[in-house]
N, C-alpha and C positions, 0 to 999 in steps of 0.2 A: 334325378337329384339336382343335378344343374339348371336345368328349367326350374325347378320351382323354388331353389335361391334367386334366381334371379325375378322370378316375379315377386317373390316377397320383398326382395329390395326394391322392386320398382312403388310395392305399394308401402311400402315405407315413407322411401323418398317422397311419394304426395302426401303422400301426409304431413312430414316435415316440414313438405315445401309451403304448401297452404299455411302449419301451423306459423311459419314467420313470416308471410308476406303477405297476412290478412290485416296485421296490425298497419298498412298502410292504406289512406282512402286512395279513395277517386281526386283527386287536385290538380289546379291549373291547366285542367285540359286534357293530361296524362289518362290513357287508360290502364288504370293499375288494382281496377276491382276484379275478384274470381271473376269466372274458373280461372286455374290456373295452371290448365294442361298444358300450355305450351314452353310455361316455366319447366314444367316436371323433363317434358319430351326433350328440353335442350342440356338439361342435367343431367339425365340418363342416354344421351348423344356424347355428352363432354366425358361421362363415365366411360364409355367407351374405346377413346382415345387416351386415357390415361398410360402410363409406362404401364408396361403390362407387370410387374412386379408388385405396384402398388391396387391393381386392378382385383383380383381375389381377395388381399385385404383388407378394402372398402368396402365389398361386400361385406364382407366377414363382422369389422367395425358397426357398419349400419344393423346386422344382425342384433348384433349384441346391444347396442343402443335401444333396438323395437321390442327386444324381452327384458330389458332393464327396470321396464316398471312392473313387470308381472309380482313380485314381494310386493308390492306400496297397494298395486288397485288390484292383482286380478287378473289384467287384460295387457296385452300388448299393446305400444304405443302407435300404430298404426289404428286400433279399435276405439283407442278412449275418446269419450268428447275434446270438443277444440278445445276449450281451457284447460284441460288437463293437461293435454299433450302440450299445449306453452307453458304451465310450470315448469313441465321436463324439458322443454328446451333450453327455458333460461337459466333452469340451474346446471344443464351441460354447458351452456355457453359461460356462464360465470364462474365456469369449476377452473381451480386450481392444478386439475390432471391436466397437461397439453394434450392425450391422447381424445378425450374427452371435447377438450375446446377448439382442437384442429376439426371433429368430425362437423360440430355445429356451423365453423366457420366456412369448411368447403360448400356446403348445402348452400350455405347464406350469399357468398360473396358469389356465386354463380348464379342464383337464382334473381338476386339486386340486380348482377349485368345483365340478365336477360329481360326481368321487368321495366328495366329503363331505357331497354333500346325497343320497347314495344315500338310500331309505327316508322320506323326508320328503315329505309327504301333499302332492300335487299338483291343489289344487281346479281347478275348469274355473273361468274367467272368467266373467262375469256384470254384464248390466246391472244395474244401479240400478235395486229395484221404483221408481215415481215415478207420484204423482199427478197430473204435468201429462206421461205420455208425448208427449199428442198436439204437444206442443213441441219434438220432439225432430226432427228431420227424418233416416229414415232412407233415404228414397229423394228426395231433393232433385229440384226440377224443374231444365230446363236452362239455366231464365231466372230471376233472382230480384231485387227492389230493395228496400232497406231505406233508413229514415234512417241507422242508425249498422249500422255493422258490427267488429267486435271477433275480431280474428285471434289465437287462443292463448287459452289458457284457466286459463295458473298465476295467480299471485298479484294478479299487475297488472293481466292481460286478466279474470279471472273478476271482481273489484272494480269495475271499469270496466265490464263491460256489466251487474250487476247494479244499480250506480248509476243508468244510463240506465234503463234497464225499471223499476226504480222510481219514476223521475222520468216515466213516461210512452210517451218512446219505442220507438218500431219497429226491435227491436237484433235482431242475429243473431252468434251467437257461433261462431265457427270452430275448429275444432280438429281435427289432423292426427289424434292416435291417437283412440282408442276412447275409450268410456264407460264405466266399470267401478268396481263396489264397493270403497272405500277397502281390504276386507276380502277382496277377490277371490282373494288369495294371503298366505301367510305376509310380511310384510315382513322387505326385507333379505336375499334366498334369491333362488337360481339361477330360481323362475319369477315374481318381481316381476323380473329383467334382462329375461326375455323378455317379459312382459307390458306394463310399463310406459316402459320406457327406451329411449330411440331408438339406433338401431344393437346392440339386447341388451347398450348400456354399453360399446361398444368405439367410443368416441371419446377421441381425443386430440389435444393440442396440440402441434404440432412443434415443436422446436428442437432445441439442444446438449443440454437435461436435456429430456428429455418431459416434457407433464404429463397425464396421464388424470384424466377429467372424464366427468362422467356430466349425460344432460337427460332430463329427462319426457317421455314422447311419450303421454300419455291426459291426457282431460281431466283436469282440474285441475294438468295440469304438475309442476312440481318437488314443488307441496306433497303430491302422493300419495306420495314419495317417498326423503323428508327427513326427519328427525329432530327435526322440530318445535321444535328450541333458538329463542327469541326474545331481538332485542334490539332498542332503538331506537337510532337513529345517536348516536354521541357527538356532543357540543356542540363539538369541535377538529375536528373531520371537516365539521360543516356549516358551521363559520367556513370552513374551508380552499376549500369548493365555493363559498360566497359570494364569496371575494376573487378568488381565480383564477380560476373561472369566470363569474365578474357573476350568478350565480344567485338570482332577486330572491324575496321570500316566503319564506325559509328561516331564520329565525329559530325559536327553541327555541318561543317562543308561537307562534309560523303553526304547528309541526307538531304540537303538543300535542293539540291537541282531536282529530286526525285518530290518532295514536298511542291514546290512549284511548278511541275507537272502536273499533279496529280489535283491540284489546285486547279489547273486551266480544265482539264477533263472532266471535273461535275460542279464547274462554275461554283467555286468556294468565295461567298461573299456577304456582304452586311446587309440587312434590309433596306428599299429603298420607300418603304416608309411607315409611318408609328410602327412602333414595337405595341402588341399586345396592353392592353390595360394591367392586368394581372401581372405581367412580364415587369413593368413598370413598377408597379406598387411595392416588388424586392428590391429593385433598384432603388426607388426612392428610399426607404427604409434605412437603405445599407447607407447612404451617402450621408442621412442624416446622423446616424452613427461614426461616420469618417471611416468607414470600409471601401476597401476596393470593390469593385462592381464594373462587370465590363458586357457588352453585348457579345455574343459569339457569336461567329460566321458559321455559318452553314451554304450546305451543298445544294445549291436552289438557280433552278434557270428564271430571271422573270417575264412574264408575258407583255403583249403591248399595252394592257390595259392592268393597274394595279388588281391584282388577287388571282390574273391569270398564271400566275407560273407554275414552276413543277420540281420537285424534289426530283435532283438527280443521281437517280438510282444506278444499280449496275443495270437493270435490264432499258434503263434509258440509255445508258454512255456506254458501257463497256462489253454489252453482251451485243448490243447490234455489232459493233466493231467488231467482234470476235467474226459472225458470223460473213458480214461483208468481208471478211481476210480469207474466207473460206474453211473456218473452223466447222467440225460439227457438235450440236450440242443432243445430250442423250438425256432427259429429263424423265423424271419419274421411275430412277433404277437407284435400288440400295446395293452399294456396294459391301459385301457378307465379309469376306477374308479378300487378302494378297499374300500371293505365293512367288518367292524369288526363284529365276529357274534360271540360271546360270547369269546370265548378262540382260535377261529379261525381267518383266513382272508379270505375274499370271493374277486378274482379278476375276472373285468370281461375284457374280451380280444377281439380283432379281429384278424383274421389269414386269411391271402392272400388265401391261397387254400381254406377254409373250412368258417360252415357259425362261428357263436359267440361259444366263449369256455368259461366256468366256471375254475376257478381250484380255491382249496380251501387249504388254508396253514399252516400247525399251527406257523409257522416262518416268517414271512418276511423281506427282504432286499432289498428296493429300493436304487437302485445303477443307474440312468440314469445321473446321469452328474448333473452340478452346475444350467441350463436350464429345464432338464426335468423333473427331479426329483421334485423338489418345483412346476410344473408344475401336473404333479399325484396329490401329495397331497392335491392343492386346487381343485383342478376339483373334489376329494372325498371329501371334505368339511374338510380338515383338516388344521387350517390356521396359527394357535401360531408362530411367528417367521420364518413363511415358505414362503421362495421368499423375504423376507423383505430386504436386507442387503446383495445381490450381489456387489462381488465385482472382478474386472479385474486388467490386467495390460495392460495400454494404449500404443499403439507402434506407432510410426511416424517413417518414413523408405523413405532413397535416392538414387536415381541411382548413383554410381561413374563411372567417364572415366578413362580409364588408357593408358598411352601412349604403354601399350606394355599388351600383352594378358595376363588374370589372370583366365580364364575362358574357361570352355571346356564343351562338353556334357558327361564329368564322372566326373563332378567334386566334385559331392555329396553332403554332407550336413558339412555346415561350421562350426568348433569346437571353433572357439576362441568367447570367451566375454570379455569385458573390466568392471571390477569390482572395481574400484577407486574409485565410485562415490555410491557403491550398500548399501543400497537397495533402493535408491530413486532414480536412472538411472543407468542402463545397457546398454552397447554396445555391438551389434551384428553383423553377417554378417548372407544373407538370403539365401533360395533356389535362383536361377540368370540363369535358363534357358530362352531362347527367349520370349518365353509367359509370364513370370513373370514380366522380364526385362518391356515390352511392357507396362502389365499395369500397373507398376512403373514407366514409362513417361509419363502419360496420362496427368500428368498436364505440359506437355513439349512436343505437339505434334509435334512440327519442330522436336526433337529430335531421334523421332520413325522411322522417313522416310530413314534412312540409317540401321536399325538396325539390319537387315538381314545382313550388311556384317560387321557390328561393336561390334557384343553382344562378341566376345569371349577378348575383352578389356571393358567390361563392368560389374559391381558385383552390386546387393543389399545389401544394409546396414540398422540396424534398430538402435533406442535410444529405450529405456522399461525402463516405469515410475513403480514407487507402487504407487497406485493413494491416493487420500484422498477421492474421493469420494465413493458413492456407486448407486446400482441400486435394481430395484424391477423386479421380475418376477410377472404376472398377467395371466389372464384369460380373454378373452371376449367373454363375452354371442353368442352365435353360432358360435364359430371359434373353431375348432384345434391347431392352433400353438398359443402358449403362446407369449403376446408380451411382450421383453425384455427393459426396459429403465435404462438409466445412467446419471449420472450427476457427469459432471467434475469441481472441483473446481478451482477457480483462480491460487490458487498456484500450481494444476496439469496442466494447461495451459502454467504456467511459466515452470514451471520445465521440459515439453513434448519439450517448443522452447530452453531450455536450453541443454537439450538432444540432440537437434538437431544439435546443434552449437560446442558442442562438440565433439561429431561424426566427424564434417564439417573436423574438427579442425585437428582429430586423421588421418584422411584419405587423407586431402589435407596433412601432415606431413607425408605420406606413400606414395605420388608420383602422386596423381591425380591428372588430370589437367581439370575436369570440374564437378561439383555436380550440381544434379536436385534435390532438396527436394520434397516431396508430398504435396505441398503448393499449390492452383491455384493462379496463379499470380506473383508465386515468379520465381527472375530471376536465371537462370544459375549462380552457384559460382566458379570461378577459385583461388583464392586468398584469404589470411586470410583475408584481409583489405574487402573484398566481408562479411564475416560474420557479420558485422554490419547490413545487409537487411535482417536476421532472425530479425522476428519481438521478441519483448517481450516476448509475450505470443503469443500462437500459436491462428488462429482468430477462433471465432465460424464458423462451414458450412463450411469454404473452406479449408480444412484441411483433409487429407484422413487417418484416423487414423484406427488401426486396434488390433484385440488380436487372440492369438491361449491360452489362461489363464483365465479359468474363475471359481471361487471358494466362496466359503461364504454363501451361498443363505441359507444354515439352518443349522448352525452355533452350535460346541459342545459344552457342559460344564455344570458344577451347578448352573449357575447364569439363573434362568427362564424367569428372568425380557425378555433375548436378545438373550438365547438360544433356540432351536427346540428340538436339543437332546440334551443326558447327557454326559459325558467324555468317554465313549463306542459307539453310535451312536444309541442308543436307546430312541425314542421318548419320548418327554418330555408326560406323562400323557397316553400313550400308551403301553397294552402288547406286546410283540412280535414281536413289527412295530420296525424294525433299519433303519438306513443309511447308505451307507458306497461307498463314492465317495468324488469328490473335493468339494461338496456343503459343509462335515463336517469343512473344514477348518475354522479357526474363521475369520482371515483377509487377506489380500495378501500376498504372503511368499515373494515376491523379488525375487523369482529363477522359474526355472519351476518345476511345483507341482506334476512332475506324482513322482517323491521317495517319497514326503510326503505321497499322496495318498497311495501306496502301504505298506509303513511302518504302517501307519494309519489301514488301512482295515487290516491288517495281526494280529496287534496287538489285532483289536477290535473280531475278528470273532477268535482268540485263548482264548480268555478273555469268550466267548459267548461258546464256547464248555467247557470249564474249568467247567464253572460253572452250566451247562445240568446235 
């Protein structure tokens, strides 16, 4: 029975697939006419790696979609001719059920990213050459004990066991995905989803408006995979975690010296020259309005020759260090539960080569991230404040047209934000390669069909809320992936279409002559007098919202009532169990959180050796 669900899905999904990506030619060079087995092949790969919860329900969906038209023709929708089967798309894709117009869009927005990265050079993955391999543990025994143990490997976890290992300690650093070359793949392209991103970036956060969100799964975490923008927490954001959460040590001098550390160690600094065209064009916009507008620093080494340099990642800066201190690192093992055993931690693991490992800890540091972190701890039974009080920064994001190119294939990662409005809206510009571009039209599919000769006049733009809402991480009784939900309040609904308008606003004043919002249904804008058709508030379900920001999930400070841990990231009522990732944060900082993080984790894990 299994087998032949799954082959009728698979012969669905071609047919789906074909039915929406025939209506694009052959253009500028692009090869983007059938067959289009390889579209099909990587949507039924990507299906594969979904959370396994939503994994039999897609089947199921797609089911039900392929005998939807048997009342109208007769015939399943895999059988009918191609026109037929694209009336049924269009009117699934333009339905008003979001169950309906999520199925159409996941088929579409995968099958755009793969038809647009036709042709683009697919390196194999690669470890890291490294001078201290024999650190590396790639066949682990089935028994292991360390003083510290350091579960995850992005910003927080890789800072934290490089601190231990050079303070002396016997650390072991853990990490689910792989070990692989900053450089192992083009960044921002269909084989960094597969390589680096857990679930190949098909996680989302339930509720009325979805929000898609993407996480690291190799070592070094998010920072292999991020955009490297830097900021420190504003000084109203760490008043705000001080009062309401009794968060002690968080004064502008406590995190000062830890911020300018962590500055020297992944070379936090301004471009050393033009910004982006696209990067530009928000900027000019904003200025001609009399908005604030500032370029951000990011964490980038540069080469002796402009375009040589390198985003500095943890597995550039802080993982070799780790290892040159003598640390070891264990990659490619999920950590399942931790069991406290007196003055110990007992974790139990699985590791790809090998069968189950034990390792026992007298320290630990769960460091997975705002998602998996509070995800551990309930699956071990530990639940006070854990997963309770996620919280994101919601992003709605539009194609602009520009009469003349602003956009090229080096054109990198865009520096400017518009900070007028911060912390309650931020303005951005996005990655804007072909593929990106694509599924930033999806709800403008006239729009896609020239795109191969029109992307290099084309940029993504985002608005970025600090939400009021919040969400929960959970568990469900025989699943692995944690499912994620949120809840967006009214006035982050207003505030997301007011983002939007404003963006509209900044970028038609910078020379655009056509915006696409990620709205289904909403028309093309040429003209301010156009910005009246952003609705209100942005509608539930048809709304394509998304975060790379997710933080709060177990929250620091004194106050027990709404904390997990304490003003160091040591568990409330727990020996030796800390935190030390974006979960500790108490609410949304308004900026991107990897300098909090790291000033955070720096501070907390020099506080934790001080007093050993």
């Amino acid at each position: 029975m299994a087998s032949f669900l799954h082959s009728q899905f698979a012969d669905t999904a071609s047919a789906l697939i074909h039915s929406l990506m025939s209506e694009h030619a052959c253009v500028g060079g692009l090869e983007l006419q059938p067959p289009y087995n390889d579209l099909t092949q990587f949507v039924l790969e990507q299906h594969a790696r979904m959370p396994d919860y939503l994994h039999t329900a897609m089947i199921a969906a797609t089911a039900g979609f392929d005998f939807s038209s048997v009342p109208f023709t007769g015939s399943r929708f895999h059988c009918l001719p191609l026109e037929k089967r694209r009336a049924q798309v269009n009117a699934w894709r333009n339905s008003s059920i979001g169950a309906k117009h999520d199925l159409i869009r996941y088929f579409e927005s995968l099958a755009l990213l793969a038809l647009y990265s036709r042709g683009a050079t697919q390196p194999t993955a690669s470890h890291p050459p490294s001078l201290h391999d024999e650190q590396i543990l790639h066949s682990p025994s089935q028994t292991m004990k360390y003083e510290c143990v350091v579960v995850g490997s992005g910003p927080g976890g890789a800072i934290t066991a490089c601190l231990l290992a050079e303070a002396g300690r016997k650390v072991l650093l853990i990490e689910e995905g792989e070990y692989l070359k900053l450089d192992s793949c083009k960044p921002f392209t269909k084989d960094e989803m597969v390589q680096k991103y857990r679930h190949g970036g098909q996680t989302v956060a339930m509720g009325a408006n979805k929000v898609a969100y993407v996480e690291g799964r190799c070592v070094g975490g998010g920072s292999e995979i991020n955009s490297g923008l830097y900021h420190r927490t504003p000084a109203d954001i760490l008043e705000k975690w001080r009062k309401e959460f009794a968060v002690e040590a968080l004064e502008d001098s406590d995190l000062l010296p830890h911020f300018e550390a962590s500055e020297r160690d992944v070379s936090v600094s301004l471009l050393n020259s033009a910004a982006p065209q696209a990067s530009l064009k928000l900027h000019d916009g904003a200025k001609k309005l009399g908005w604030k507008s500032l370029e951000i620093p990011r964490w980038f080494r540069d080469g002796p020759q402009s375009g040589q340099g390198k985003r500095q990642s943890m597995t550039e800066t802080f993982i070799p260090r780790f290892l040159k201190a003598g640390g070891h690192l264990l990659p490619k093992t999920q950590i399942t539960r931790i069991r406290q055993d007196g003055s110990h931690w007992n974790l139990q693991a699985t590791h790809r080569n090998s069968d189950g490992v034990n390792i026992t800890a007298e320290h630990l540091f769960i460091c997975g991230g705002a998602v998996q972190t509070p995800a551990l701890l309930r699956r071990s039974g530990i639940y006070k404040n854990i997963g309770d009080s996620l919280r994101l920064h919601p992003t709605v994001k539009l194609v602009a047209q520009f009469p003349e190119p602003v956009n090229s294939t080096t054109m990198g990662v865009p520096v400017h934000q518009v900070k007028e409005f911060s912390p309650r809206i931020s303005l951005g510009c996005s990655i804007s390669n072909p593929p990106y571009l694509a599924v930033g039209l999806i709800d403008h599919p006239d729009s896609t069909r020239n795109l191969a000769e029109q992307w290099p006049n084309l940029a993504n733009y985002y608005a970025m809320i600090t939400s009021e809402g919040h969400g929960t991480v959970r568990m469900l009784p025989g699943f692995r992936a944690p499912l994620v939900r949120y809840h967006l309040t009214e006035n982050d609904r207003r505030n997301l279409a007011d983002g939007l308008r404003k963006l509209s606003q900044a970028i038609l004043e910078s020379g655009a002559v056509a915006l696409y919002p990620s709205i289904t249904g909403s028309p093309r804008l040429v003209c301010s007098d156009d910005l009246s058709q952003i609705p209100a508030a942005i509608p539930s379900g048809l709304t394509s919202l998304m975060t790379i920001h997710l933080f709060s999930s177990c929250p620091m400070g004194e106050d027990q009532s709404r904390c997990a841990a304490d003003s160091f990231g040591r568990v409330h009522g727990f020996d030796n169990l800390h935190i030390s990732d974006a979960s500790l944060l108490c609410t949304a900082p308004g900026v991107n959180p990897q300098g909090s993080i790291m000033a955070i984790a720096r501070r907390n894990v020099l506080r934790f050796l001080k007093q050993l």
